[in-house]
C-alpha positions as CSV (number, residue, x, y, z in Angstrom):
1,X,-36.4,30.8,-10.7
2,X,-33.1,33.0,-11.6
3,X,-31.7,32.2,-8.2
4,X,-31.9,28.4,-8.9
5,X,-30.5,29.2,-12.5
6,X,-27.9,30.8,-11.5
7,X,-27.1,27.7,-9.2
8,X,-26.3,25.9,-12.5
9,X,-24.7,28.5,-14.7
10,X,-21.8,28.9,-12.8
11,X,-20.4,32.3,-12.0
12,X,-19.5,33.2,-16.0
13,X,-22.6,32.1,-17.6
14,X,-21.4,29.3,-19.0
15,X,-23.4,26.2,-18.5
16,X,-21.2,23.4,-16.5
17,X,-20.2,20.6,-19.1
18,X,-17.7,18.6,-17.3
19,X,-20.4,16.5,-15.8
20,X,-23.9,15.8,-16.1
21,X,-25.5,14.4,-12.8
22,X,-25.3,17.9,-10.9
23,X,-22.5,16.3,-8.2
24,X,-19.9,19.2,-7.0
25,X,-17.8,15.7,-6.0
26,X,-15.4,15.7,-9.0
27,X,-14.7,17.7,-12.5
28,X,-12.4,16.1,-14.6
29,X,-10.9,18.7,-17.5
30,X,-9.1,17.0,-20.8
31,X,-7.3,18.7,-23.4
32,X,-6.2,17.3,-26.2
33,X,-3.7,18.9,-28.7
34,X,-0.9,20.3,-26.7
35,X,1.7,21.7,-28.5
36,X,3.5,22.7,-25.6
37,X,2.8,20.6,-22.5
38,X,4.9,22.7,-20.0
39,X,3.8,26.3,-21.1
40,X,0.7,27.3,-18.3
41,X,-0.6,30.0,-20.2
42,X,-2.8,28.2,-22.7
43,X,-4.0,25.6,-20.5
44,X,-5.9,28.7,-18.8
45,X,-7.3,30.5,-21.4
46,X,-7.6,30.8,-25.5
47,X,-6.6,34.5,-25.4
48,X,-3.5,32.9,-24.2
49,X,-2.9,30.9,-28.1
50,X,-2.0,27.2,-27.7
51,X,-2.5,26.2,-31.3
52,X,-5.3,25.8,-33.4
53,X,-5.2,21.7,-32.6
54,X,-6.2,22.2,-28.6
55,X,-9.4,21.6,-27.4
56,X,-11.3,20.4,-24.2
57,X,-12.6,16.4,-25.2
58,X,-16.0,16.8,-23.1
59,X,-17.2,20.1,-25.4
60,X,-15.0,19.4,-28.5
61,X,-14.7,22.9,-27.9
62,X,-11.3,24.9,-28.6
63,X,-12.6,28.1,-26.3
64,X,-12.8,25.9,-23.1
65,X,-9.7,25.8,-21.0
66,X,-9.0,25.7,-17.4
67,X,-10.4,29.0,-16.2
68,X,-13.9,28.6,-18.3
69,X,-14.1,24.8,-16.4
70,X,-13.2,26.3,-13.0
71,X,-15.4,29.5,-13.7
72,X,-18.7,27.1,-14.5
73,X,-18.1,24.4,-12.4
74,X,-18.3,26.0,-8.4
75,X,-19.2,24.8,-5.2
76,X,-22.7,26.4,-3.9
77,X,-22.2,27.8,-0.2
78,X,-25.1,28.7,1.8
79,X,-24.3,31.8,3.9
80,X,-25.5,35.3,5.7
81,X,-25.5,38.3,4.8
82,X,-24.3,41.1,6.8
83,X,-28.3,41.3,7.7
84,X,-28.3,37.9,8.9
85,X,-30.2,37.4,5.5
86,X,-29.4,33.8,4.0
87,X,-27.9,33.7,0.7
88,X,-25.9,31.6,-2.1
89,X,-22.8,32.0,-3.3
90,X,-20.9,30.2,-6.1
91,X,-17.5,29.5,-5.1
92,X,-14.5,28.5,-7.1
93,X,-12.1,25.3,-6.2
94,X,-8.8,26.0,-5.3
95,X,-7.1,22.2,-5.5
96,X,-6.6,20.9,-8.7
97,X,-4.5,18.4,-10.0
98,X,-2.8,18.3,-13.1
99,X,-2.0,15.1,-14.6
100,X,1.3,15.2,-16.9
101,X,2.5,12.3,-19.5
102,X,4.8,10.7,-17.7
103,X,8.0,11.0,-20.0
104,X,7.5,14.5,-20.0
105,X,7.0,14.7,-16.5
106,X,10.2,12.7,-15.9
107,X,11.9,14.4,-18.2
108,X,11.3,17.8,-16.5
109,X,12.0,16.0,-12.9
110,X,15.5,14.6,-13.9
111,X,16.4,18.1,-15.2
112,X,15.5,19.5,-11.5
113,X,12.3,20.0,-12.2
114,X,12.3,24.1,-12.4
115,X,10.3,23.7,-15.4
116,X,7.1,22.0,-13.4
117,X,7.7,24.3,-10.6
118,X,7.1,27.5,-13.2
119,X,3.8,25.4,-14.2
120,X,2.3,25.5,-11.3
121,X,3.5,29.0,-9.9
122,X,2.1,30.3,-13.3
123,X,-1.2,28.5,-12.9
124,X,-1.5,29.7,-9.1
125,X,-1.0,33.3,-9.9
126,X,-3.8,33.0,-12.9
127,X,-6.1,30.9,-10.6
128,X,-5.4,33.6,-7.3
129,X,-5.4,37.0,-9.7
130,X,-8.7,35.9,-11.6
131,X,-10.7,34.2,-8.5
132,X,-8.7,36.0,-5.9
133,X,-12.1,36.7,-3.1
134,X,-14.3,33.9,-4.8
135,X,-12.3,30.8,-3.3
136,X,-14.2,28.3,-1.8
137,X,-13.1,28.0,2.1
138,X,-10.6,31.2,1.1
139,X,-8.0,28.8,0.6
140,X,-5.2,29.8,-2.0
141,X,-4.5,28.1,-5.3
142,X,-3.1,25.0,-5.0
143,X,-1.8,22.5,-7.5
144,X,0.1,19.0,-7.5
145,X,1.6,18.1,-10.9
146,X,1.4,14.4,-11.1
147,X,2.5,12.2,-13.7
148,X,0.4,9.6,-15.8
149,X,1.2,6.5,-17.8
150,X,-1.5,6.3,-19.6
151,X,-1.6,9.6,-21.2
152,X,-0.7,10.4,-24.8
153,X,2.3,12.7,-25.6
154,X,-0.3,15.6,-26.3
155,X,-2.6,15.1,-23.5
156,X,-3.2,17.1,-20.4
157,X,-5.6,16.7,-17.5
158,X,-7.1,19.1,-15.0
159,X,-9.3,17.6,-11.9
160,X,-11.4,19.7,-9.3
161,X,-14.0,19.6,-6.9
162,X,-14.9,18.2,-3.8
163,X,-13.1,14.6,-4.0
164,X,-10.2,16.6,-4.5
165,X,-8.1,17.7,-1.8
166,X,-4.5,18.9,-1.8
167,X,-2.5,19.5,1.7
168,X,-0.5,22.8,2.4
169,X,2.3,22.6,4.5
170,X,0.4,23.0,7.6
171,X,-2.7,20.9,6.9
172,X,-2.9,18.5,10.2
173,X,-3.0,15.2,8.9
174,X,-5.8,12.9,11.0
175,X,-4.8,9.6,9.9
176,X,-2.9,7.6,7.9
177,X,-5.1,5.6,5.1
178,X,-4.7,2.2,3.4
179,X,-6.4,-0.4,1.4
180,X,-6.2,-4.1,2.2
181,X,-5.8,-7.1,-0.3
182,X,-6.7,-10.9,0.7
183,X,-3.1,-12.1,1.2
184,X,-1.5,-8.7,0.9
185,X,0.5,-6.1,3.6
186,X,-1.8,-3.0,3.7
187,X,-0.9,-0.7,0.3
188,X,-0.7,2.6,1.3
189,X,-2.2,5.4,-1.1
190,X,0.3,7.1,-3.6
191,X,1.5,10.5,-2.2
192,X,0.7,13.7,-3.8
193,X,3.5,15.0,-5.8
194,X,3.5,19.0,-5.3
195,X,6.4,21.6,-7.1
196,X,6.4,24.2,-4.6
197,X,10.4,25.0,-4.6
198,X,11.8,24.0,-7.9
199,X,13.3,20.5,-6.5
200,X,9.5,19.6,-5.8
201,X,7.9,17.9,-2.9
202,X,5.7,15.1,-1.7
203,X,2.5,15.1,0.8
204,X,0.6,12.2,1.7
205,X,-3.2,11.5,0.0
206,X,-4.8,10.6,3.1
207,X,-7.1,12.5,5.8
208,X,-6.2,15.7,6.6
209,X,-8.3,18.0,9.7
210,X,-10.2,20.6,7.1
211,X,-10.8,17.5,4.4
212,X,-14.6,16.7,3.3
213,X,-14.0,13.5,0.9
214,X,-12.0,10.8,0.6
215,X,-12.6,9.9,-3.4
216,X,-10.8,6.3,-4.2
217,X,-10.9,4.4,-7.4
218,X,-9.0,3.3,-10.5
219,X,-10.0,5.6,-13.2
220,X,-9.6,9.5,-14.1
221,X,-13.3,9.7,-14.2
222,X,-13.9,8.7,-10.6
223,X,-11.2,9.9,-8.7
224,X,-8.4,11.9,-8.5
225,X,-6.4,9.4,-6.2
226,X,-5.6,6.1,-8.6
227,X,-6.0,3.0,-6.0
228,X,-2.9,0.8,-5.5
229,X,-5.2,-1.6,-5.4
230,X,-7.1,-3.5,-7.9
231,X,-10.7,-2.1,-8.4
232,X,-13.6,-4.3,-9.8
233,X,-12.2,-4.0,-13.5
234,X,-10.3,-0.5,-12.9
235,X,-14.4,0.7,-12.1
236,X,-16.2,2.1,-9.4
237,X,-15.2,4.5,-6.5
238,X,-15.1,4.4,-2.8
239,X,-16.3,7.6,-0.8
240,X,-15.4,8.4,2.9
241,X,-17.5,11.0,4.1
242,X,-15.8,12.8,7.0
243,X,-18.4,15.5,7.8
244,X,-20.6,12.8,8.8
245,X,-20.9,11.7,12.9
246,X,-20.4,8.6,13.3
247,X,-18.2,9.1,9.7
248,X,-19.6,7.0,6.3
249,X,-17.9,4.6,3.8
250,X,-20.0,5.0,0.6
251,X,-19.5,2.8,-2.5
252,X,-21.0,3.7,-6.0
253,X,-23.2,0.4,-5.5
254,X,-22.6,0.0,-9.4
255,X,-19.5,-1.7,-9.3
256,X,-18.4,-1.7,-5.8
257,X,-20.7,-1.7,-2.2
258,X,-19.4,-0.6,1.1
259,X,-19.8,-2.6,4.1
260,X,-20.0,-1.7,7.7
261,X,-16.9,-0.4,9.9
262,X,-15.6,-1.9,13.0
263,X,-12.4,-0.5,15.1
264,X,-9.3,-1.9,17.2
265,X,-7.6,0.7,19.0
266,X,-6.6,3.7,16.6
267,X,-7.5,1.8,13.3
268,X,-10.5,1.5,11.3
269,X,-11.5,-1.1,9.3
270,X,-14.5,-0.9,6.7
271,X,-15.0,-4.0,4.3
272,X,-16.0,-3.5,0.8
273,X,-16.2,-5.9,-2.0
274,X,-16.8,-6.0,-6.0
275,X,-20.2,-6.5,-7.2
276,X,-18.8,-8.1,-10.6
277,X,-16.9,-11.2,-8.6
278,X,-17.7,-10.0,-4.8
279,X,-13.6,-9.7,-4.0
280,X,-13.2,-8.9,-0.6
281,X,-11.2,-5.8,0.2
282,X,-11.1,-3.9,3.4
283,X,-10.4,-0.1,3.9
284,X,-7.5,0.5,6.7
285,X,-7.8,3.8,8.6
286,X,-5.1,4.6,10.8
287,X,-5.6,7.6,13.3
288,X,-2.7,10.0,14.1
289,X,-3.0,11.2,17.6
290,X,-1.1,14.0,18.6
291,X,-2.8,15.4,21.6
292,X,-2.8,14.8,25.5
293,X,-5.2,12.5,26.8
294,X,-8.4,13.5,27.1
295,X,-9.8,15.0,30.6
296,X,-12.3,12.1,32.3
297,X,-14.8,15.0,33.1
298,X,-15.4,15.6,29.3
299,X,-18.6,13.6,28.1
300,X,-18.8,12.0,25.2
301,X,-21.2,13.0,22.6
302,X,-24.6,10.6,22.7
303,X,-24.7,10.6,19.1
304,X,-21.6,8.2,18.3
305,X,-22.5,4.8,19.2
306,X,-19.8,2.1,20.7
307,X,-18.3,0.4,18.0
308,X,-18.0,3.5,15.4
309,X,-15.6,5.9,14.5
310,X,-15.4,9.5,14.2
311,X,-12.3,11.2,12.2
312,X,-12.5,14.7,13.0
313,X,-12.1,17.1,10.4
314,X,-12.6,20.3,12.9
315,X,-10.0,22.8,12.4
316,X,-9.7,22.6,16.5
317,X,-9.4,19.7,18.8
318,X,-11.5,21.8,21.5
319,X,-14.4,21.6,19.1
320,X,-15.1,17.9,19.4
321,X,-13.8,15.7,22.5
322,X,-13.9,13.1,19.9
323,X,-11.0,14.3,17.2
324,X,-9.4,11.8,15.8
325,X,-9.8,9.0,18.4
326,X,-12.5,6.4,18.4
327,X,-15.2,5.3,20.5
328,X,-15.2,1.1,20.5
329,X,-17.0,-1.9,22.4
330,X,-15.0,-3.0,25.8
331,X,-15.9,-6.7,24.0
332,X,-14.3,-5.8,21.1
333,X,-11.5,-8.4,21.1
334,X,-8.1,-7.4,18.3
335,X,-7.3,-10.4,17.9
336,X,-10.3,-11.1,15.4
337,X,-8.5,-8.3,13.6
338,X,-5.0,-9.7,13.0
339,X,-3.5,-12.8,12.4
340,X,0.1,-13.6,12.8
341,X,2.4,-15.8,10.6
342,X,5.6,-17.6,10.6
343,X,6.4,-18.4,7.0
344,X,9.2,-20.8,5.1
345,X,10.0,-18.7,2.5
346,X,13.2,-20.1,1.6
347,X,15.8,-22.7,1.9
348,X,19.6,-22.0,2.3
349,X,22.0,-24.1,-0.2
350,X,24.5,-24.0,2.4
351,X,28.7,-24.8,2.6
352,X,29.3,-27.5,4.2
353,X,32.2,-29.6,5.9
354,X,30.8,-32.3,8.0
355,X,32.8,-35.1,8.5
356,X,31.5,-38.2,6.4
357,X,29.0,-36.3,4.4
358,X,29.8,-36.6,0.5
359,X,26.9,-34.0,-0.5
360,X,23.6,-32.9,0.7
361,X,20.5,-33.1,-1.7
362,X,17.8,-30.7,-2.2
363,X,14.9,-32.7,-4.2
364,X,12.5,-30.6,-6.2
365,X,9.2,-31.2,-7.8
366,X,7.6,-29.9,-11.0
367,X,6.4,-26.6,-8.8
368,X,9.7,-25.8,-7.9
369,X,8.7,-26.9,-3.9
370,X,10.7,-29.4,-2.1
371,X,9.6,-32.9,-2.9
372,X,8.4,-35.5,-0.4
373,X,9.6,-39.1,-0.5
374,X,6.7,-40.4,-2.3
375,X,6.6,-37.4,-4.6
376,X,7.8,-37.3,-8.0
377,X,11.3,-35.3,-8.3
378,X,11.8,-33.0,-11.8
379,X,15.4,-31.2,-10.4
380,X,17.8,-32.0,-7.8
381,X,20.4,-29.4,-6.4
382,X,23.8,-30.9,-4.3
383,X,26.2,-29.0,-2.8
384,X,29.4,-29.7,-0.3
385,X,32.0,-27.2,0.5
386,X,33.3,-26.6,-2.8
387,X,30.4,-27.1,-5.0
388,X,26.9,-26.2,-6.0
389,X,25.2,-28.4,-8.7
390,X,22.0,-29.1,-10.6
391,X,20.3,-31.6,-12.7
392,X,17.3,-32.8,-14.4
393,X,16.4,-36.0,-12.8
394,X,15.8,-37.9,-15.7
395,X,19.0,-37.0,-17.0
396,X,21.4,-36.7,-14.0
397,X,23.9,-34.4,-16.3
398,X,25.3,-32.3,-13.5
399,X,25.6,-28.7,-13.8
400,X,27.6,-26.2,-12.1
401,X,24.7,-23.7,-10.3
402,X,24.9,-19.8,-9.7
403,X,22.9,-18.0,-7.5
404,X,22.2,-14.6,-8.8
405,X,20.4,-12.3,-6.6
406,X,16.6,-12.1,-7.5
407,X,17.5,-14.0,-10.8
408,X,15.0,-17.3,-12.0
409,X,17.5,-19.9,-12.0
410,X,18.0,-22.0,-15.4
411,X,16.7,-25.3,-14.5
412,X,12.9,-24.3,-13.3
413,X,11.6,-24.5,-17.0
414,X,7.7,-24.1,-16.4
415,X,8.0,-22.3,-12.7
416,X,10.5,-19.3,-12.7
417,X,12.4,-20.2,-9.3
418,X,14.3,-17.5,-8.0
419,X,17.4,-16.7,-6.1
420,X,18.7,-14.8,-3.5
421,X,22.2,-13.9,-2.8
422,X,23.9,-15.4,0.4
423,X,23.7,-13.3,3.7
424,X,26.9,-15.2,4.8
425,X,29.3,-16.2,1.4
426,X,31.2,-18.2,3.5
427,X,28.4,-20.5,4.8
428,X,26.2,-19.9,2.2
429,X,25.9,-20.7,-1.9
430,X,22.6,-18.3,-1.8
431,X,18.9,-19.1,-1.1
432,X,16.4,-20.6,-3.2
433,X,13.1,-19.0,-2.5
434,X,10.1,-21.2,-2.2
435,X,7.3,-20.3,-4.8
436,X,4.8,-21.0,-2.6
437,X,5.8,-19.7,1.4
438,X,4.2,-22.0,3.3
439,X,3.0,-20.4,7.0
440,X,2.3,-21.4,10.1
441,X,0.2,-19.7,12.8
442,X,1.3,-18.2,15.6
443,X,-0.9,-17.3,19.0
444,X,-0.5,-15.4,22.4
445,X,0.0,-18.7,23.9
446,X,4.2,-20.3,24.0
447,X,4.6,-22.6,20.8
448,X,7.9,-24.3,20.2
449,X,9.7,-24.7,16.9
450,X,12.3,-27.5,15.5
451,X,12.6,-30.5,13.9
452,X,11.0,-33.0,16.2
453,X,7.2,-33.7,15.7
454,X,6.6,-32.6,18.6
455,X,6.7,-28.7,18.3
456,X,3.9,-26.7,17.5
457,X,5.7,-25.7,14.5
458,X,7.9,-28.9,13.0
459,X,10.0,-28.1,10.3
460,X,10.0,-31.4,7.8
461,X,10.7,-30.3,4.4
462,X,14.5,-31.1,4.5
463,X,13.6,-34.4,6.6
464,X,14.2,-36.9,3.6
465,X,16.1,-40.1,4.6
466,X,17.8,-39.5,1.1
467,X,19.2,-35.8,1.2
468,X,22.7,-36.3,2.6
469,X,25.1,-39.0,0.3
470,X,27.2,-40.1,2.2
471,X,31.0,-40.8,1.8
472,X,31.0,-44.1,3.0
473,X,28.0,-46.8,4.0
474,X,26.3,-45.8,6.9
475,X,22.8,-46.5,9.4
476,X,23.0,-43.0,10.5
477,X,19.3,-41.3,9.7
478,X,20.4,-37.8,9.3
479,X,18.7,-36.0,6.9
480,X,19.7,-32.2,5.5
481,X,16.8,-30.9,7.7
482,X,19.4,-31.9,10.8
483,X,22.2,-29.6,9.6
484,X,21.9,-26.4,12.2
485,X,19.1,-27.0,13.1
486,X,17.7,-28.6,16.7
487,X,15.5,-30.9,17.9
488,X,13.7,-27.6,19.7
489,X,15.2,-24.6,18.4
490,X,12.9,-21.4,19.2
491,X,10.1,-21.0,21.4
492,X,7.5,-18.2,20.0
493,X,4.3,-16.2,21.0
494,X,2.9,-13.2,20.4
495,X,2.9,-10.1,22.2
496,X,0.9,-6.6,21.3
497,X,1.3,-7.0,17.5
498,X,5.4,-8.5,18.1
499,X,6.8,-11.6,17.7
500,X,8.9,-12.6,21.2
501,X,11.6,-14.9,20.4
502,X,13.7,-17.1,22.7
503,X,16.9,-19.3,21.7
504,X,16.4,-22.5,22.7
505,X,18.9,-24.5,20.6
506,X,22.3,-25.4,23.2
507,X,24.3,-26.5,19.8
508,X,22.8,-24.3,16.5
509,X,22.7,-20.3,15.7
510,X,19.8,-18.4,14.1
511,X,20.2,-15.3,12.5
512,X,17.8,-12.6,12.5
513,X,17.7,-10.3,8.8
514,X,16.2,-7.2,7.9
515,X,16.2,-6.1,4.2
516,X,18.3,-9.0,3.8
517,X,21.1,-8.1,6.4
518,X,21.7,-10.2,9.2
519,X,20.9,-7.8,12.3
520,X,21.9,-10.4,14.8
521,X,23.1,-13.3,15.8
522,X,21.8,-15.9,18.6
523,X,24.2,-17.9,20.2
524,X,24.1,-21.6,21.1
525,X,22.7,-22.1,24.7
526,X,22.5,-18.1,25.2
527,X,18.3,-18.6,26.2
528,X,17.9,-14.8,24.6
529,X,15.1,-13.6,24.1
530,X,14.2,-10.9,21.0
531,X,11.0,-9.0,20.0
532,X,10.5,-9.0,16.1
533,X,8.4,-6.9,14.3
534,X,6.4,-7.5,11.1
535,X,8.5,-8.5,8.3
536,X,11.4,-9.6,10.0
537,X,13.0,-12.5,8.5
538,X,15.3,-15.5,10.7
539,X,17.2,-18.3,9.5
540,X,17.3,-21.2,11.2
541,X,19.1,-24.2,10.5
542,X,18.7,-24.2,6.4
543,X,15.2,-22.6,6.5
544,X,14.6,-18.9,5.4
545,X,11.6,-18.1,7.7
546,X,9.6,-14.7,8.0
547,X,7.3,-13.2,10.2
548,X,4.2,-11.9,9.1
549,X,0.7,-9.9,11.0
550,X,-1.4,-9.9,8.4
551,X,-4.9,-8.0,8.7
552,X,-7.9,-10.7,8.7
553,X,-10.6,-11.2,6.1
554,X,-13.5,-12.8,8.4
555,X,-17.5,-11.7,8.6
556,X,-17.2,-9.6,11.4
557,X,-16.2,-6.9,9.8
């Protein structure tokens, strides 16, 4: 009976009071009252003063600090004696994190940030003097100083435990994680924020070779690392279990349940969803390999079936064939995994000079998007080679028009329509970004793109038979959607995870952009060919188009 007493009491006798369902996962320490948010010394003990106002929210108690949390709240290890006798030993954590308000925690960090790196030295050399041969896996003190919005000016707090793991310098990393919103590029987790030289440093929170949890979610309470992600109303955690073979994706089933896993390549994906409105997320785990092939005469282990994954957290590669890489179906097919996308996400208000042409005219409905024929028109924008104009519709009061970059522009009076800056000034008045990007998919197979109907991909929202003015009565049926841009501009496909690009047009440029530079330049009749990655944005003609592989939301998964 003393033996499973002990268990409970924690090495100092006091009884653990952090929390009450017997989990080692996570401790969570709050102190309320700081006088002095940047002094260590009475954040670890009440010998160490503090003021008479500080005291630990969970006890209401004053005596409680860091020490007496880590003291009571240890991980049990089972072990052998020096008789091969098996015993129990209560270990202390080493990682904790300390959550700052984040004006002081600016404050310090714009100052050079010597004050945070004292912190945590201070709090090491209490933590590694007090529990110097108690430390759970022998690992030395280590603390990231993080900051916190939602923390009051004399609030501090103090997380530990199993969910919580801090990389050293040399930790391995295993892979690269990320969590996945319908309609969203991947969000990658927030990285640790460590003061280990007085400038500080940064470390991913992902997986790391001697890590035992992954801990997600949107509150203090249930994990350590805050989701970028929204969480089933900020509730609930998601739990990757990497001691596990083949690994486990745990949800807390109150708030949010876990769905199987599935691979392509060196990624994971494990589906998850909200019990409160059943929002579809996915979990996005990327592997880092760093070693040489694998020798064909190693067997694999019988226990991992095709189709699952196994993220190694041995310490050495020669442990387990399988580190870090993962065993999948030769029917598994990627392209259920990805989808690719060529976007309008823009249309250029361009300088012009064509002979005959008065003005062109960009027609606009209530929603800010280009307006069809038929459709009713709230705003028009014209433009030539000297002007750019606006106007109600109703009204016709022309107004002189400046693009201002990533500005909403003053006539979009229910939708905020914004405004880029011009990549070429001398062609270009700006860009008006669309509110709504409206994509197109893409395939392995050759699809063309232009303005004819008779591309895979026609480009009609500038087709209007009324967007040009022109100087003098005409038959012609131009429309602004024939300015630079040709019958059959582009032909597209897909190849690994790339878009492959060739220059069709014999009479019209396109310009390729990244972070809104133009990168290059595709001459008339040239017949080059490019490879764009995701993200990469082209102009062609007076469209604003971007490409896109976007991570799919099916049932598979």
């Amino acid at each position: 009976m003393s033996g499973i007493f002990s268990t409970f009491m924690g090495g100092s006798g006091l009884r653990p009071w952090l929390r009450m369902d017997g989990s080692e996962r996570l401790f969570t320490l709050t102190l309320k009252g700081v006088e002095h948010p940047l002094d260590a010394d009475p954040y670890w003990e009440a010998t160490y003063g503090g003021g008479s106002a500080l005291f630990d929210v969970a006890s209401n108690s004053m005596s409680r600090r860091l020490k007496e949390a880590l003291d009571a709240h240890r991980k049990l290890s089972a072990e052998k004696d020096e008789f091969d006798f098996p015993v129990e030993k209560m270990l202390v954590f080493s990682d904790v994190v300390m959550w700052l308000p984040r004006k002081i925690w600016d404050s310090s960090s714009r100052e050079g940030g010597e004050r945070l790196y004292l912190l945590s030295e201070k709090l090491k050399y209490r933590h590694r003097t007090d529990f110097g041969n108690e430390l759970y896996k022998e690992r030395q003190p280590h603390y990231a100083i993080m900051p916190l919005d939602s923390l009051a000016s004399d609030e501090v707090v103090f997380q530990f435990g199993l969910g919580v793991y801090l990389p050293r310098e040399n930790d391995r990393q295993t892979a690269e994680v990320k969590i996945l919103q319908q309609g969203k590029e991947p969000s990658k987790l927030p990285n640790w924020q460590f003061f280990e030289t007085p400038e500080g440093n940064e470390r991913a929170a992902t997986l790391y070779a001697e890590q035992h949890f992954l801990l997600l979610g949107n509150t203090l309470s249930e994990s350590s690392i805050q989701s970028p992600s929204w969480f089933s109303q900020d509730q609930g955690y998601l739990m990757v279990d990497t001691k596990r073979e083949p690994n486990r994706i745990y949800g807390d089933d109150e708030y949010i349940k876990a769905g199987a896993m599935s691979s392509v390549g060196e990624t994971t994906f494990c589906s998850f969803h909200t019990l409160d409105d059943s929002e579809q997320l996915k979990l996005v785990i990327e592997r880092k390999l760093e070693q040489q092939p694998l020798d064909d005469n190693i067997d694999m282990p019988d226990n991992v079936p095709s189709g699952d994954t196994v993220i190694n957290t041995q310490s050495d590669y020669n442990d387990s064939p399988l580190a870090g890489l993962t065993v999948i179906s030769s029917e598994e097919d990627p392209v259920f995994h990805y989808r690719y996308l060529l976007a309008i996400t823009g249309i250029v208000l361009p300088r012009i000079d064509y002979l005959g042409i008065k003005h062109w005219v960009l027609h606009l409905n209530q929603q800010g998007m280009p307006a069809e024929k038929d459709e009713t028109t709230q705003w028009m924008i014209r433009g030539n080679q000297d002007t750019l104009e606006w106007c109600e519709t109703e009204t016709k009061e022309w107004q002189l028009l400046e693009i201002r970059d990533q500005s909403p522009l003053p006539f979009a009076k229910d939708t905020p329509i914004i405004g880029r800056n011009p990549v070429l000034a001398n062609k270009q008045y700006g860009i008006l970004m669309l509110p709504q990007p409206l994509a197109s998919p893409l395939s392995h197979k050759p699809s063309t793109l232009g303005r004819g109907d008779d591309n895979q991909i026609s480009l009609s929202l500038l087709s209007r038979n009324d967007s040009i003015e022109w100087r003098r009565a005409t038959r012609r049926k131009q429309s602004m959607g024939h300015l630079g841009l040709s019958a059959r501009h582009l032909n597209l496909h897909i190849e690994g995870q790339s878009m492959v690009l060739e220059h069709l047009s014999r009479s019209a440029q396109t310009f390729i952009l990244q972070d809104e530079i133009i990168t290059h330049t595709l001459k008339p009749a040239s017949g080059e060919k490019l490879k764009l990655t995701s993200g990469t944005e082209i102009i062609v003609g007076n469209y604003l188009l971007q490409y896109k592989m976007e991570f799919t939301h099916d049932d598979k998964v």
